[in-house]
C-alpha positions as CSV (number, residue, x, y, z in Angstrom):
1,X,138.7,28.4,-36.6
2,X,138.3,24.8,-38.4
3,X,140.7,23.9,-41.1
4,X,139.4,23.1,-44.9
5,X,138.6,19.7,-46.5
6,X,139.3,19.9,-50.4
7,X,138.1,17.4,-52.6
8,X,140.9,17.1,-55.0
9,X,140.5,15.3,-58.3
10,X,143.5,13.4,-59.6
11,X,144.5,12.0,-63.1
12,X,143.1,8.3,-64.2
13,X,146.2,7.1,-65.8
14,X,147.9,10.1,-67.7
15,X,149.6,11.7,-64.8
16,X,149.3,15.4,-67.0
17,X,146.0,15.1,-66.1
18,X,146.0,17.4,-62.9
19,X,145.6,21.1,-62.5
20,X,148.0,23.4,-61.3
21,X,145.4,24.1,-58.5
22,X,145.3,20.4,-57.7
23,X,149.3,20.5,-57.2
24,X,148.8,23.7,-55.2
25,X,146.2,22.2,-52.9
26,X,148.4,19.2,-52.5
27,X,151.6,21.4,-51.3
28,X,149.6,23.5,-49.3
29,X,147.5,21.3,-46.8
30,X,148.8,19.7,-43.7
31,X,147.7,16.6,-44.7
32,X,146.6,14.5,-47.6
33,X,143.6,11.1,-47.1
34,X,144.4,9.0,-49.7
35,X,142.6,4.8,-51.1
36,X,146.1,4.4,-51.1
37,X,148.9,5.9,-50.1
38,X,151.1,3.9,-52.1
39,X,149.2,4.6,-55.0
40,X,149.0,8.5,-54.6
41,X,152.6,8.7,-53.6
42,X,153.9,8.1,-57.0
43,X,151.6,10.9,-58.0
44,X,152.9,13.3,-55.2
45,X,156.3,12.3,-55.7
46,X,156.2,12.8,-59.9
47,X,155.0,16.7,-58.6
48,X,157.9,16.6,-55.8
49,X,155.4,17.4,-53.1
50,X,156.2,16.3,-49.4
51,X,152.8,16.3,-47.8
52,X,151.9,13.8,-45.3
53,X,149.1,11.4,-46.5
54,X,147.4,9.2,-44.2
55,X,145.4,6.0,-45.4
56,X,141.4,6.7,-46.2
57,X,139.8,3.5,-47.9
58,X,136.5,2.0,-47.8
59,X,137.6,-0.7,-45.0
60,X,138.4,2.2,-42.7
61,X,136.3,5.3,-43.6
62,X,133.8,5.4,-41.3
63,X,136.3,5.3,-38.4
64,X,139.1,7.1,-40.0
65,X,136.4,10.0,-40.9
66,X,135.4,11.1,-37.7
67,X,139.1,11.2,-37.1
68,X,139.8,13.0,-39.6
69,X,136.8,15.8,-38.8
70,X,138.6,15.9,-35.4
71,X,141.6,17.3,-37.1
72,X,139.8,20.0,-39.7
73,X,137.5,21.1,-36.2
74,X,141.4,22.0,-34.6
75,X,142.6,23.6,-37.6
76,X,144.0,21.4,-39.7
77,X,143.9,21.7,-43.8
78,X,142.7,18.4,-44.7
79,X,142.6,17.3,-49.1
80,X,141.4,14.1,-50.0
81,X,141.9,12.1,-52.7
82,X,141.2,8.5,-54.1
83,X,143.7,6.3,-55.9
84,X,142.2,8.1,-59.5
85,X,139.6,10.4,-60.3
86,X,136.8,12.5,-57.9
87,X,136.3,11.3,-54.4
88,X,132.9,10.7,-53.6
89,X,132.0,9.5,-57.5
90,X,132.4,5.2,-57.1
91,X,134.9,6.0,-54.8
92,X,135.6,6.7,-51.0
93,X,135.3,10.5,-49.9
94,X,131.3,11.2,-49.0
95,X,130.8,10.0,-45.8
96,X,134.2,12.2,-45.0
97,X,132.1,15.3,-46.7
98,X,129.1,14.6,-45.1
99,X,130.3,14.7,-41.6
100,X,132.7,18.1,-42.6
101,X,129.5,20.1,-44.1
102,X,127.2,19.0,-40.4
103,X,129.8,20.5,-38.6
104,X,130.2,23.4,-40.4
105,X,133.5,22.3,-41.7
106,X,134.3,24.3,-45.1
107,X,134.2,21.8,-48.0
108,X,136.2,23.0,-51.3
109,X,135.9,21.0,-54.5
110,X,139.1,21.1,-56.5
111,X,137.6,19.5,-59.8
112,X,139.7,17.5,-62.4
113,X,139.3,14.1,-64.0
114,X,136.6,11.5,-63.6
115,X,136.0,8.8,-65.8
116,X,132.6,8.4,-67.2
117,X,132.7,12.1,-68.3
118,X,136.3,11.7,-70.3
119,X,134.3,8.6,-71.7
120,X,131.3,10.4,-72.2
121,X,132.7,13.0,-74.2
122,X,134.3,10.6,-76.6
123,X,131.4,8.8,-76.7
124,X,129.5,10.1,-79.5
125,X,126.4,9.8,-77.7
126,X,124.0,12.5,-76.2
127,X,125.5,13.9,-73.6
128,X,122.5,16.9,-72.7
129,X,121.1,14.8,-70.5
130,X,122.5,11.8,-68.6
131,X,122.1,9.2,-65.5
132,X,124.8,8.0,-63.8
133,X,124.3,4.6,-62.3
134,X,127.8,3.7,-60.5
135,X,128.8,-0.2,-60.9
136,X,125.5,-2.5,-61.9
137,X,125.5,-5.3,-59.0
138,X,127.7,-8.5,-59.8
139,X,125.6,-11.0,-59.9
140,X,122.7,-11.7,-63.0
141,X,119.0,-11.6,-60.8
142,X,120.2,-8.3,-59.1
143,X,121.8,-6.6,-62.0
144,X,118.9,-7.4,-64.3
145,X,116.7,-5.8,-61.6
146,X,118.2,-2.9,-61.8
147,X,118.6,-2.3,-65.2
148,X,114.3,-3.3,-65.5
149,X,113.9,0.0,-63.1
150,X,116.1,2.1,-65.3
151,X,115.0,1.0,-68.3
152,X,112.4,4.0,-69.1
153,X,114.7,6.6,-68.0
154,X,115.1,9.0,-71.3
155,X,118.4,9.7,-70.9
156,X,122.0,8.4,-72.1
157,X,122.8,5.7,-69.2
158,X,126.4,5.2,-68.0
159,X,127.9,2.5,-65.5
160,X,131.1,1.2,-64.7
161,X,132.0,-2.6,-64.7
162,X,134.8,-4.9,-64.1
163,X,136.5,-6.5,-67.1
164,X,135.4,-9.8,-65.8
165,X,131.7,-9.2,-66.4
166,X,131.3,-7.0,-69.2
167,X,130.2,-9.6,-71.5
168,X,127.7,-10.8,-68.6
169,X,126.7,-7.6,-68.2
170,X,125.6,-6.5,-71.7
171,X,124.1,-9.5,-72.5
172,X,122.0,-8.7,-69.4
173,X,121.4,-4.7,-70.6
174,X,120.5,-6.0,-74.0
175,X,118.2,-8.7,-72.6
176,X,116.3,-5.7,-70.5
177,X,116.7,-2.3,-72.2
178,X,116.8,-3.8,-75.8
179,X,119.5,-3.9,-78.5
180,X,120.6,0.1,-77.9
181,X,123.7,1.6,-79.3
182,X,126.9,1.2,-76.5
183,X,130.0,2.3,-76.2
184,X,132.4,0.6,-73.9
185,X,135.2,3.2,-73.1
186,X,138.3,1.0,-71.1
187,X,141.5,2.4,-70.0
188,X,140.8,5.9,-70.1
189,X,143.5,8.6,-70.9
190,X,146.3,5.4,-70.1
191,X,148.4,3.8,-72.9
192,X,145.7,1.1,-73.8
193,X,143.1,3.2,-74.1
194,X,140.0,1.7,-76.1
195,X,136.9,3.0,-77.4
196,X,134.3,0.6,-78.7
197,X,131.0,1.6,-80.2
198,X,127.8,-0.4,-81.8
199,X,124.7,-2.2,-80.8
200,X,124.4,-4.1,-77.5
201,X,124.7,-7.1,-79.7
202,X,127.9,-6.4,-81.6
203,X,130.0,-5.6,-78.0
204,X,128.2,-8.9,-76.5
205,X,130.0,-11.0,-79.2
206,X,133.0,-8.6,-79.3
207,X,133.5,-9.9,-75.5
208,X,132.7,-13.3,-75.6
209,X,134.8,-13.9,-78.4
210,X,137.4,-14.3,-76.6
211,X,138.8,-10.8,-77.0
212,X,140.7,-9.3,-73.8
213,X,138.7,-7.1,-71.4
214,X,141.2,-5.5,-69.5
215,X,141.2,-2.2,-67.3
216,X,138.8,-0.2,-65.8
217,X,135.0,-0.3,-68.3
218,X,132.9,2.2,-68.8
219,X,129.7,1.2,-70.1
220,X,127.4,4.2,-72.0
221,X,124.0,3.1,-73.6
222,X,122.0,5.4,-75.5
223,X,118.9,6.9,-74.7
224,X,115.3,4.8,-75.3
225,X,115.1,4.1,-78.8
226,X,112.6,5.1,-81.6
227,X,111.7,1.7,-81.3
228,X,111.3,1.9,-77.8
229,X,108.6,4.7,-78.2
230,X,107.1,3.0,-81.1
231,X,106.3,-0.4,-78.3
232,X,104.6,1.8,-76.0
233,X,102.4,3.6,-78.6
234,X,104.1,6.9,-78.0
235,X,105.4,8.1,-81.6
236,X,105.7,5.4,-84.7
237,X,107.5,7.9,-87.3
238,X,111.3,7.1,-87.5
239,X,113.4,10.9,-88.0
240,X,114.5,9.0,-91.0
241,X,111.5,8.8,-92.6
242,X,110.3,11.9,-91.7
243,X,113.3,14.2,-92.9
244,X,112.7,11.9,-96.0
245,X,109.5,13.3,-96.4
246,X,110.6,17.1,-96.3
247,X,113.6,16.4,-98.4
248,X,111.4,14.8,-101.1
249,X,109.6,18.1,-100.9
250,X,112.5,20.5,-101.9
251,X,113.8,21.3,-99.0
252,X,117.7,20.5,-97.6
253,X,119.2,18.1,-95.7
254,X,119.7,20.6,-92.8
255,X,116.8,22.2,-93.0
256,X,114.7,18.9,-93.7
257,X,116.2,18.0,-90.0
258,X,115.2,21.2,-88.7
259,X,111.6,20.4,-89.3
260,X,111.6,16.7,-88.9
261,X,112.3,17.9,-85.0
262,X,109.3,20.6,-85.2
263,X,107.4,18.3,-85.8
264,X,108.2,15.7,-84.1
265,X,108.4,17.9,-81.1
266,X,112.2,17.6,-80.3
267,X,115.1,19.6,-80.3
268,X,116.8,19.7,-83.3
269,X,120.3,17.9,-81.7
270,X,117.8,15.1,-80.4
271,X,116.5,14.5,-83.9
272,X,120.0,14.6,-85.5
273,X,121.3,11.9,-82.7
274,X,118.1,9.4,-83.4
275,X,118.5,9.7,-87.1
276,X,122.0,8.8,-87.0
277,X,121.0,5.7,-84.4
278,X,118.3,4.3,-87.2
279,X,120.9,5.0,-89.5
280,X,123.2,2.9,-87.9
281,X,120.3,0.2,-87.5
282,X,119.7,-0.1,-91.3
């Protein structure tokens, strides 16, 4: 009978970020692929567990993969990790899945932290529907190509960046999506963490000011704007003015949002969120 690959999610700084089952998985398996086995030792060792771990990176995981399937198809209890967060997500772990799920090789998630959610859901920002875009490309002509394609997208956008570019980089998302709300979540869950929130603009001069940009980024832009819609011809009423309208008629704040959204055919959360965006615009 093969072994098991688990797909084990480690902390992103606060190292009481890991589930029991995590530190279960980790005692248990006969061996452990880690970015960086210097890295995840400190982890392994902070939980006294004594499993072997063997070096899985993205200079060596095409090779070290198939040796690693050799190893499940014997037997072997096989959990991978990355140097913080989910494996597979910006990090090294799917091409090691991939080949384990052809073979018939049982793949177990063991979920836990991951960045861009934990920013996410500090954010402030509509989280019911979202689009994960990895790291934008480092240089200008590519990145802004990529941002033109998902610039329509109607959903909450989230990237990671390097400290490095994030000025460059949300000059260049202003320049193509428009001046959207952002947040720029950095250190995550560690001792420096930092949550920044306001218009594209704002965190542009925020970072070139001269202001440190330290750590791991996390870059979450809302959704296509009001005025976005309004461009392309597809709705000119603001939720502002609308709710406005029903208020001026009797009716109560929450219930003046209740039928701004009816009829501006939205869900009632969706009206709420791009009121309190225009709001922020005034």
């Amino acid at each position: 009978m093969p072994g098991t690959l688990f797909v084990v999610s480690t902390p992103i700084g606060n190292l009481e970020d890991i589930t029991l089952r995590a530190i279960r998985v980790l005692s248990e398996v006969d061996l452990i692929a880690c970015e960086d086995t210097r890295h995840t030792r400190k982890l392994l060792n902070h939980y006294n567990i004594k499993t072997r771990t063997i070096s899985y990176h993205e200079h060596n995981e095409r090779e070290r993969a198939a040796e690693l399937l050799k190893a499940l198809e014997t037997g072997s209890n096989i959990a991978v990790v990355s140097d913080a967060g989910t494996p597979g997500i910006s990090d090294p772990g799917f091409p090691l899945v991939k080949l384990a799920t052809e073979a018939g090789v049982p793949v177990v998630p063991v979920p836990g932290p991951t960045a861009f959610v934990a920013a996410l859901t500090a954010s402030g920002l509509a989280s019911d529907e979202i689009f994960f875009a990895g790291f934008l490309p480092p240089r200008s002509t590519a990145r802004r190509r990529r941002l033109e394609e998902l610039k329509h997208i109607k959903s909450t956008l989230i990237f990671y960046e390097a400290p490095h570019r994030i000025a460059e980089s949300l000059k260049d998302a202003r320049d193509v999506l428009g001046d959207r709300l952002v947040v720029v979540a950095r250190e995550v869950t560690k001792m420096h963490e930092e949550i920044l929130r306001g218009t594209l603009t704002e965190l542009v001069s925020h970072f070139s000011s001269g202001n440190s940009a330290r750590g791991e980024m996390v870059i979450i832009v809302d959704r296509n704007t009001i005025e976005d819609q309004a461009a392309t011809g597809e709705r000119s009423e603001t939720v502002v003015d609308v709710v406005a309208d029903f208020e001026a008629q009797g009716l109560d704040s929450r219930a003046a949002l209740k039928q701004a959204a009816r009829k501006l055919g939205i869900s009632r959360d969706e009206a709420y969120r791009r009121m309190t965006a225009e709001r922020h615009r005034q």
